[in-house]
C-alpha positions as CSV (number, residue, x, y, z in Angstrom):
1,X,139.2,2.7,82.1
2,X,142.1,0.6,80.8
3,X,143.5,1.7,77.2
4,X,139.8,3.2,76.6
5,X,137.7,0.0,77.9
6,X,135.6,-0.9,80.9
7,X,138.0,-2.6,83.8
8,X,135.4,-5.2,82.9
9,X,135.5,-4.9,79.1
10,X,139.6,-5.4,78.8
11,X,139.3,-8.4,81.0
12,X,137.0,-10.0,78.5
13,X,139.1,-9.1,75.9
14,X,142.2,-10.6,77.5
15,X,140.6,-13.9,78.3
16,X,139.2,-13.7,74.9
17,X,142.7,-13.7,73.9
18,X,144.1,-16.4,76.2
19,X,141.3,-18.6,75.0
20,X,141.8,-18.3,71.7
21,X,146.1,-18.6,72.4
22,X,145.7,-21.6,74.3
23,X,143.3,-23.3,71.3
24,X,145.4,-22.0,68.4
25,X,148.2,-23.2,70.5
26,X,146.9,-27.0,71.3
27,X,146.6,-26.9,67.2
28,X,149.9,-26.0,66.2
29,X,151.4,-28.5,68.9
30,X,149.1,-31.2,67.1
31,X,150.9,-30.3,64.2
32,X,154.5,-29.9,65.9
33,X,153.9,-33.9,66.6
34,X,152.5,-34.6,63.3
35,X,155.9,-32.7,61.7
36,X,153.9,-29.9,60.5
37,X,154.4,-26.2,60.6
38,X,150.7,-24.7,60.2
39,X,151.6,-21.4,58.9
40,X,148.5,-19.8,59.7
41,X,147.7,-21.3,62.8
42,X,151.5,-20.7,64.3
43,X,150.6,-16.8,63.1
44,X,147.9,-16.8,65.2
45,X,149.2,-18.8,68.4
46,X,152.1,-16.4,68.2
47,X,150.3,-13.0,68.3
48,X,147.0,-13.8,70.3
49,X,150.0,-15.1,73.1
50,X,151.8,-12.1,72.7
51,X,148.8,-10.2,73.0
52,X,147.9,-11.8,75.9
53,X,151.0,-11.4,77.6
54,X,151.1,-7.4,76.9
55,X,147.5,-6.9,78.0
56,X,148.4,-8.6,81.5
57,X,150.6,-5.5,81.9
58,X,147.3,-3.1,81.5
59,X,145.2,-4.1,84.7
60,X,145.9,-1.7,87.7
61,X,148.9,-2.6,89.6
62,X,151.0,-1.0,92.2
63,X,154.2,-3.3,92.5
64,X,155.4,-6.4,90.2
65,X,153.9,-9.8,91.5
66,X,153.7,-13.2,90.2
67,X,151.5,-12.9,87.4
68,X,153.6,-10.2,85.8
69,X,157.0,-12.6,86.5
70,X,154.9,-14.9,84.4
71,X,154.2,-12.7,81.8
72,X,158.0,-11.9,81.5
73,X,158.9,-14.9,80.7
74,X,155.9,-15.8,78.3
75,X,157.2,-12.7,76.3
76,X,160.8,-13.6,76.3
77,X,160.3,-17.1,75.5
78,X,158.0,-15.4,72.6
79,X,160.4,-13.9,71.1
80,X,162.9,-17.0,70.9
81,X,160.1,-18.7,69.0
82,X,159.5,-15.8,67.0
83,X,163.4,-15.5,66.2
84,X,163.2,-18.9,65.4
85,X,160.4,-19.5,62.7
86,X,160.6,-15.9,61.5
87,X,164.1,-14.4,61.6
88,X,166.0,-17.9,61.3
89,X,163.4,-20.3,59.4
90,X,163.4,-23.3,61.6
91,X,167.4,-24.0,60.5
92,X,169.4,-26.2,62.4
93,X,169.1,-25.9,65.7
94,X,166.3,-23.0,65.8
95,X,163.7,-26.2,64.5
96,X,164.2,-27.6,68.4
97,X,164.6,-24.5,69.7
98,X,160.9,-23.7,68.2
99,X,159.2,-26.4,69.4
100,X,160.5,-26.1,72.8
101,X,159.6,-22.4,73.2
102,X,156.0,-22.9,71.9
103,X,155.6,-25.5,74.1
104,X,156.6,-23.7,76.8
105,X,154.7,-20.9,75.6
106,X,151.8,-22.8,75.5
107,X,152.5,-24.2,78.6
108,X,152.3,-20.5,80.3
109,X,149.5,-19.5,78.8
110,X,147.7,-23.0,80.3
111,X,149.6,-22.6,83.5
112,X,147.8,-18.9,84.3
113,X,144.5,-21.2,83.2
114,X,144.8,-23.4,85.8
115,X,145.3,-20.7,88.3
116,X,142.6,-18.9,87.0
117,X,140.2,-21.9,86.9
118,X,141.1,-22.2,91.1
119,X,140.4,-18.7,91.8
120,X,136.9,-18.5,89.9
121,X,135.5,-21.9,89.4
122,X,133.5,-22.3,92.9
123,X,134.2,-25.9,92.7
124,X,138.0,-25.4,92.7
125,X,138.3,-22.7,94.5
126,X,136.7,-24.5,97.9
127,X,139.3,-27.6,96.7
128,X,142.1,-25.3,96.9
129,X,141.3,-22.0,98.5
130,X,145.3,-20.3,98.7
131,X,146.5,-22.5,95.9
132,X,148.6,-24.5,98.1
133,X,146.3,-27.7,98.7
134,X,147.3,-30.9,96.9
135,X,144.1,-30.1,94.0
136,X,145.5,-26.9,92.9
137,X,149.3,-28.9,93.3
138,X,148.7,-32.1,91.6
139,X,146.7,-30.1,88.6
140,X,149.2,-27.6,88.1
141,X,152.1,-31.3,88.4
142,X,149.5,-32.7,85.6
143,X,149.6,-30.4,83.1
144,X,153.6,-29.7,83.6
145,X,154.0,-33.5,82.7
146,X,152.2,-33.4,79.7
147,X,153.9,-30.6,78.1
148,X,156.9,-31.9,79.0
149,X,155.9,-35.5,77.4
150,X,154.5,-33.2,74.5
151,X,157.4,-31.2,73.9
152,X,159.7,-33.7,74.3
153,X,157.8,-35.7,71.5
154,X,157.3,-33.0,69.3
155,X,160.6,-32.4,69.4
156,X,161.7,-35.7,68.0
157,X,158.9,-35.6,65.6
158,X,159.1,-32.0,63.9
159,X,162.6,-31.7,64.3
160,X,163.6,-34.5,61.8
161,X,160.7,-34.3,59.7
162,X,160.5,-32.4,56.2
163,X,158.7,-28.9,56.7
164,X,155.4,-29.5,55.3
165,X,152.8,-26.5,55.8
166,X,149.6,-28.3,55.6
């Protein structure tokens, strides 16, 4: 039992919330390139991605390993986007500084996908068995390109546009 579920129950209910962090967040980046904030959909990015992160820390473990690294950072880079839209309003430089950690939030949260998606997909997982064959390499180089392409460009965009919430 973890935090009163089935072993198999919380892991549904953290890749519920991956799933859902991961398509709130490919929202709120559409709207980081369209100069948008999307109250409600940053809300939601935000906490299911922070709830993902701190339910990564319930599943049995008896010594820190990658995963958890990952999780470390996806919190702390959390809480610089959090500081940023919440405690300083997207002002000066904390409108960059937004973007860039919810990208890279986002980016986390896809990362762990991809691993994921080579461990349990059948398909992958005889492409790539230990996650070291080019697949697994050149999919994991694929989507680190993008975000940086889409970070980057949302940057630009939302960073001199006027704050619309739409």
């Amino acid at each position: 039992m973890i935090w009163g579920m089935t072993t198999a129950t919380f892991t549904l209910v953290h890749v519920g919330l991956s799933l859902v962090g991961i398509g709130t967040g490919l929202v709120v980046m559409f709207g980081l390139l369209a100069g948008k904030r999307l109250d409600v959909w940053t809300a939601l990015f935000l906490a299911s991605t922070v709830a993902t992160s701190m339910t990564g820390f319930g599943f049995p473990f008896e010594h820190f390993l990658p995963p958890h690294y990952v999780g470390v950072l996806s919190l702390l880079v959390l809480a610089v986007a959090l500081l940023a839209r919440y405690a300083f309003h997207l002002s000066g430089a904390w409108r960059w500084i937004y973007v860039v950690s919810t990208a890279i939030a986002l980016y986390l949260n896809v990362f762990v996908g991809v691993v994921q998606a080579f461990e349990k997909v059948p398909a992958l997982k005889a492409m790539a068995p230990t996650q070291s064959e080019p697949p697994f390499v050149i999919a994991q180089l694929v989507v680190l390109a993008l975000f940086v392409a889409l970070a980057t460009v949302a940057t630009k965009r939302f960073a001199h546009a006027p704050l619309r919430t739409t």
